[in-house]
TORNUKOL-559594 format. One record per residue (C-alpha): x, y, z. Coordinates in Angstrom, 2 decimals, padded with zeros to 5 digits. Example, Ala and Ser with C-alpha at 12.3 -4.5 7.8 and 13.67 -1.06 7.14 Angstrom:
# TORNUKOL-559594
       X       Y       Z
  012.30 -004.50  007.80
  013.67 -001.06  007.14
//
This chain:
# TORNUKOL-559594
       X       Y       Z
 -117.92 -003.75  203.37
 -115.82 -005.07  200.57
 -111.80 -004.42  200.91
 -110.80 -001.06  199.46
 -109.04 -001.14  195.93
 -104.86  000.02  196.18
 -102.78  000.34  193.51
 -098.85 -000.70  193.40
 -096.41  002.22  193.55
 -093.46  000.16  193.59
 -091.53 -000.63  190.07
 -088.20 -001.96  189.31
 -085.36  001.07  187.70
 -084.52 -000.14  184.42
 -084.88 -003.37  182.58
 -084.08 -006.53  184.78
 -082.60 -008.39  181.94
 -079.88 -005.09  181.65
 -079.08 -004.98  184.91
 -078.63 -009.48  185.29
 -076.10 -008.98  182.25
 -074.58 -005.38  183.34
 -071.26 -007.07  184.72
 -070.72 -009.57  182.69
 -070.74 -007.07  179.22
 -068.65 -004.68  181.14
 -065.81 -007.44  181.89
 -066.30 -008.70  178.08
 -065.47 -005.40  177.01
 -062.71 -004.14  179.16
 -060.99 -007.37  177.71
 -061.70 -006.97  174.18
 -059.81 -003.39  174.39
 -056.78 -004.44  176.40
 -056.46 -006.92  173.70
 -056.78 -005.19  170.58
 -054.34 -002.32  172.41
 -052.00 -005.74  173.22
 -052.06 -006.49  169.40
 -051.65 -003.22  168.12
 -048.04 -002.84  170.43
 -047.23 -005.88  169.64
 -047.34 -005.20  165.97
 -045.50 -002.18  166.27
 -042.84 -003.64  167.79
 -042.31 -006.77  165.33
 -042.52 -003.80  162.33
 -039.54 -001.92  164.26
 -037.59 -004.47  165.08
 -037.81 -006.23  161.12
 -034.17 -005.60  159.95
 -032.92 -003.94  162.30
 -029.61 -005.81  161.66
 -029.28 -003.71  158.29
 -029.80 -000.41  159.38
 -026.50  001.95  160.36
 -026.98  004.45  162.83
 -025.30  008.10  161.44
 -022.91  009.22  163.47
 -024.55  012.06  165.37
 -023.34  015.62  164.39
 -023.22  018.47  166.96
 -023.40  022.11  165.19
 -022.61  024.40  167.97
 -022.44  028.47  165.95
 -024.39  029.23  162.76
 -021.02  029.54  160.82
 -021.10  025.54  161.09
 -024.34  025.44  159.40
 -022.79  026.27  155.29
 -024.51  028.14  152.88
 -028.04  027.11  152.06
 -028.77  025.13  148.83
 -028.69  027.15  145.32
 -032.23  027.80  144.05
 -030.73  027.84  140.56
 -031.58  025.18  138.19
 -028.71  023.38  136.71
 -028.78  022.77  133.16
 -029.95  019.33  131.88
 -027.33  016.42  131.11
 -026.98  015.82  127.65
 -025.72  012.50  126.65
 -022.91  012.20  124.06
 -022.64  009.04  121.93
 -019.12  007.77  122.39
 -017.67  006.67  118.94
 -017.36  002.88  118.21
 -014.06  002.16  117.64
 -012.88 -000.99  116.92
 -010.08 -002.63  118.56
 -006.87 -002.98  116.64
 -006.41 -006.64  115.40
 -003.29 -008.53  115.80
 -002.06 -009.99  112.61
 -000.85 -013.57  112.03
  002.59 -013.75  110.35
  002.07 -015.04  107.08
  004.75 -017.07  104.91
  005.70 -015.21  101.91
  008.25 -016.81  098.71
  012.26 -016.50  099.83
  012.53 -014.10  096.48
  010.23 -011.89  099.32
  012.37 -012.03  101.97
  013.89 -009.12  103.02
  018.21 -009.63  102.02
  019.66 -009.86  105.78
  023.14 -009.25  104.30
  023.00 -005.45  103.63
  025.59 -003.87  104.77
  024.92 -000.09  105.93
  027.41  002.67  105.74
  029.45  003.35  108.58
  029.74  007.18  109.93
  033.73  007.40  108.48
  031.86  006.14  105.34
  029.27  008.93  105.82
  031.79  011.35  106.22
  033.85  010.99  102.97
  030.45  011.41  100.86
  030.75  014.99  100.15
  029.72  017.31  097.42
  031.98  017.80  094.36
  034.10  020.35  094.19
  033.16  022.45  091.57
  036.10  024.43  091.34
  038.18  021.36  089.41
  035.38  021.65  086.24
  038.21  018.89  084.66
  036.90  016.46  087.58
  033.30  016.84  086.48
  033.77  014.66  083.28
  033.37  016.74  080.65
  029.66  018.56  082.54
  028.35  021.61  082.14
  028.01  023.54  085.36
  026.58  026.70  085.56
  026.92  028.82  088.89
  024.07  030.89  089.21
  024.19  032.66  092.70
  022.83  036.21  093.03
  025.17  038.47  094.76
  022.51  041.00  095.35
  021.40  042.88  098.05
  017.66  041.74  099.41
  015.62  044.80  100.67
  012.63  043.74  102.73
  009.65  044.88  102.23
  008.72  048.23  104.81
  006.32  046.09  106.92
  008.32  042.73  106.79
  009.98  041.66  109.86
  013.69  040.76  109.62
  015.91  039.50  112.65
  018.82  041.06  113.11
  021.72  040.67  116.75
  022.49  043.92  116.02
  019.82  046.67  115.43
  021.20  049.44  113.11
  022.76  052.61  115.13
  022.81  055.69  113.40
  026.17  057.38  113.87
  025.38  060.62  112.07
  021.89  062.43  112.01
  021.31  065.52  109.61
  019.13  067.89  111.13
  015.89  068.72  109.30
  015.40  072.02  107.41
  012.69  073.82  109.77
  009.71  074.89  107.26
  009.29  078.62  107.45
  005.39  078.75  107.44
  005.53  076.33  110.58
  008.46  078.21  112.45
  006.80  081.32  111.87
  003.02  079.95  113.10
  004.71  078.94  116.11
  004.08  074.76  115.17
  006.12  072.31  116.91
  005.70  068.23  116.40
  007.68  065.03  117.09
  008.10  062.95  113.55
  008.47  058.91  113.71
  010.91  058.22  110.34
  011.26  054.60  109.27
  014.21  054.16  107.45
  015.74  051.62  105.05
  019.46  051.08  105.71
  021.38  048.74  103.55
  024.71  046.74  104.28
  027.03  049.98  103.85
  024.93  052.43  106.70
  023.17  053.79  103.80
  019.48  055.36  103.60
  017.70  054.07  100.49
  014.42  054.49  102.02
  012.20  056.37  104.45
  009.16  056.81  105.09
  006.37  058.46  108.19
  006.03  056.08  110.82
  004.06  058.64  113.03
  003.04  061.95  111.63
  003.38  064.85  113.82
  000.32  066.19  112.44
  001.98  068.73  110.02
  002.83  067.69  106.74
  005.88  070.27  106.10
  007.32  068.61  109.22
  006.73  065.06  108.44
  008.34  066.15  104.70
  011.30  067.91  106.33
  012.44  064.61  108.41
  011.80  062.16  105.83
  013.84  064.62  103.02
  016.34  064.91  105.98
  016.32  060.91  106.27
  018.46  060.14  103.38
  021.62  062.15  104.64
  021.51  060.68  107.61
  024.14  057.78  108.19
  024.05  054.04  110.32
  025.74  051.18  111.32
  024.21  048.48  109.59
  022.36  045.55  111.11
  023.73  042.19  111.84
  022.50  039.12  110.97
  024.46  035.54  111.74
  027.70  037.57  111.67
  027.21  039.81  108.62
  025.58  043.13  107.61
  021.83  042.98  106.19
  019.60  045.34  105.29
  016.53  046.29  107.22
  014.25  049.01  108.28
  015.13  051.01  111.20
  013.17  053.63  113.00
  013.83  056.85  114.63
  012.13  060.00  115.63
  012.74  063.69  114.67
  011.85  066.65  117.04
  011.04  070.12  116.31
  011.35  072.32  118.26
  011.54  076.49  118.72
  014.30  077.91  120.35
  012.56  080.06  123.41
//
C-alpha cells in the first residue's frame, strides 16, 4: 500500500518579515516623537525667554467692589481732528548800527525844560487885551442852558427831588366810569427846579389820565440835579396815582 496523502494545517500568523522588524520600528518611532516633542519645548522656551530683559511687568491691580471698576467707555464718536496751518512768521532781524554823516547825529546838548520851567508856561491872560499886542480876541462862550435829549443819559450826584407836586385834575368821564390807573411822567427839569418838559413814561391805559399828569407836570416844582458841583438839567421821572376815594 502506498503512504496515505496529509496535508499541512500549520501556518505562521502574519508576515515573518513584520513580525523580525516589529521591535525595532516601534523603538524608531517612540524616539522620533519624544524628539520632535523635545524640539517643539525647546523652541517655545528660547521664543519666551527672547527679550525678556525689555519687558516690564504692570504692577498688578486688585478691584475689590464694582464702584472701583469706572464708567464704561463712551460709544460716541468724537469728531475728527482738523489740522490748522500755523502762520509763518518770520523772526525779527537784528539790525547792524550803521554810520550816518555828524550833520545826522542827533544834538546831545538839548537841554529839556525843567518842571519849575513847566510850570510858569501858562495861558495868557486875556483879561489885559493891552498885553496881547495889539490882537484881536474874540470870547465866544455860550452861556446857555443844554437840554438833553428825552432818551439821552446824563450823570448827575444828585438826582432831582421834587419838593412840590400839583395834584392832577381827575377827568370827569373816568371818575364817573369808576377808572383808576398809575401814570409814569418823565419830566424835564432845568437848573432853577423848573418843568420845561414832560412826557408818558408808562401809560396807565387811559388817555384822559395820562393827559391829566403830564398837564399837571409843568406846575410841579424840583430841586435840580447836580453835576461836578453845579445844577444841570436832566430828565427826571415820577409816577402819578389815581385813585377814588371809597
Amino acid at each position: 500500500m502506498g503512504k496515505p496523502f496529509t496535508t499541512s494545517l500549520y501556518s505562521p500568523y502574519g508576515a515573518f518579515e513584520l513580525k523580525s522588524k516589529y521591535q525595532r520600528n516601534f523603538l524608531l518611532g517612540t524616539l522620533a516623537t519624544v524628539s520632535f516633542v523635545v524640539l517643539i519645548l525647546a523652541v517655545s522656551w528660547l521664543i519666551s525667554n527672547l527679550g525678556r530683559d525689555d519687558v516690564v511687568e504692570a504692577p498688578v491691580v486688585v478691584i475689590r467692589t464694582i464702584a472701583e471698576l469706572g464708567p464704561p467707555p463712551t460709544i460716541a464718536k468724537k469728531p475728527p481732528q482738523v489740522t490748522v496751518n500755523q502762520p509763518n512768521i518770520v523772526a525779527p532781524k537784528v539790525g547792524i548800527p550803521k554810520p550816518v554823516a555828524d550833520d545826522e547825529v542827533i544834538d546831545d546838548d538839548v537841554q529839556l525844560a525843567t518842571r519849575d520851567e513847566l510850570a510858569q508856561i501858562v495861558a495868557p491872560d486875556v483879561r489885559d487885551i493891552s498885553s496881547m499886542g495889539g490882537e484881536d480876541i474874540k470870547i465866544d462862550i455860550q452861556d446857555e442852558d443844554y437840554l438833553p435829549d428825552v432818551k439821552e443819559f446824563v450823570p448827575v450826584e444828585i438826582l432831582p427831588e421834587m419838593i412840590y407836586e400839583q395834584k392832577p385834575e381827575y377827568p370827569r368821564l373816568a371818575e364817573q366810569a369808576g377808572i383808576e390807573g398809575l401814570v409814569w411822567v418823565r419830566a424835564l427839569v432845568n437848573k432853577e427846579g423848573k418843568v420845561l418838559d414832560a412826557v408818558v413814561e408808562k401809560s396807565s391805559g387811559t388817555a384822559s389820565l395820562d393827559d391829566a399828569a403830564v398837564k399837571a407836570a409843568y406846575k410841579n416844582r424840583f430841586k435840580p440835579g447836580i453835576q461836578n458841583g453845579r445844577p444841570i438839567a436832566c430828565w427826571v421821572t415820577y409816577k402819578v396815582e389815581f385813585t377814588l376815594g371809597r
